[in-house]
N, C-alpha and C positions, 0 to 999 in steps of 0.2 A: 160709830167707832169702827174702825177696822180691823180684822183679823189680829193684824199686827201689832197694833195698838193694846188688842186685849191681853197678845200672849205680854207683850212688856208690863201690863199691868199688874198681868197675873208674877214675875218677876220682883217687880218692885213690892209688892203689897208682903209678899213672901220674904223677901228682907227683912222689911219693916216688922212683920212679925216675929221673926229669929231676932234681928239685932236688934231692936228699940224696944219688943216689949219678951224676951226671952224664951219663946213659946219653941219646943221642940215636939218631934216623932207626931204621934196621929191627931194629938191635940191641935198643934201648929194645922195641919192638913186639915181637920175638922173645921176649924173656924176660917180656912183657906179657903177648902170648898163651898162656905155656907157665902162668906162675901162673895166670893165671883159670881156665885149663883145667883145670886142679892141684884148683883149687877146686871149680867146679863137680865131679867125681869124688865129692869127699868130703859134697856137702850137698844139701838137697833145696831146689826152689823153692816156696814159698807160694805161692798164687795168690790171683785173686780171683774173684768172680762181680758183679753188679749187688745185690745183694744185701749184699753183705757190704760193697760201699764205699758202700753205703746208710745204712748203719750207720755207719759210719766216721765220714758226714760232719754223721753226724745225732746223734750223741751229746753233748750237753751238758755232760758231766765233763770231756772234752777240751779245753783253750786252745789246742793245735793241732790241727788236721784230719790231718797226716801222721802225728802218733804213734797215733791212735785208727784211720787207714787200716790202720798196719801192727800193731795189736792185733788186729783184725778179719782180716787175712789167718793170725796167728798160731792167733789161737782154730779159722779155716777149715782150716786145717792140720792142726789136734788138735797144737799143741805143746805141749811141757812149761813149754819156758823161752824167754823174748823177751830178747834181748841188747839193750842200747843203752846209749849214755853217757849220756844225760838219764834217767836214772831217774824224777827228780820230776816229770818229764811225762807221767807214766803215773799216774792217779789209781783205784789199787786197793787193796782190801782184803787183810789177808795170808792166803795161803792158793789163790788165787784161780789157776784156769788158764787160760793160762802164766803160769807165774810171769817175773815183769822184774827181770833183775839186768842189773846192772853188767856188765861183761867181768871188772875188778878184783876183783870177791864171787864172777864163776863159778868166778875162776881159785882164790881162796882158797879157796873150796869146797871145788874138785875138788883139792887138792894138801891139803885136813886130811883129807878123806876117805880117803886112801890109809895 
């Protein structure tokens, strides 16, 4: 995951806790803190260099600059697989490493492969 990715996560997850289950002040921040931390445990951070968001921004295939940033920190990584919900903003060939799936195609994946 990359930097970026995490601060959005951290973002979203923080919604979800205010609006969907009503959690305000230190409590909210208490069980904020305790998942991110939870997370980070379990995953590695991508990074980047000048280099590689060189690429990023300079890549032509790309309609956006952030999904070609976070391809580039992905391939910097040596991953396998790039998660994201826009799929179609990833303009790759099949085969190609990392491979971009969905969350929905990892999950199918990984629960036919068992």
């Amino acid at each position: 995951m990359t930097e970026g990715s995490f601060y959005t996560m951290i973002f979203l997850v923080d919604k979800y806790l205010r609006k969907e289950r009503g959690l305000q002040g230190e409590v909210r921040m208490q069980i904020l803190r305790e998942l991110m931390s939870d997370i980070l445990r379990v995953i590695r951070i991508a990074g980047h260099n000048k280099s590689s968001l060189l690429r990023g921004i300079s890549d032509i295939e790309y309609k956006d600059i952030e999904d070609s940033c976070q391809y580039q920190a992905a391939q910097r990584a040596g991953c396998e697989l790039l998660l994201t919900f826009n799929d179609v903003d990833y303009p790759l060939a099949e085969g190609v490493v990392p491979c971009v799936m969905t969350p929905q195609e990892f999950l199918d994946s990984y629960s036919n492969s068992k």
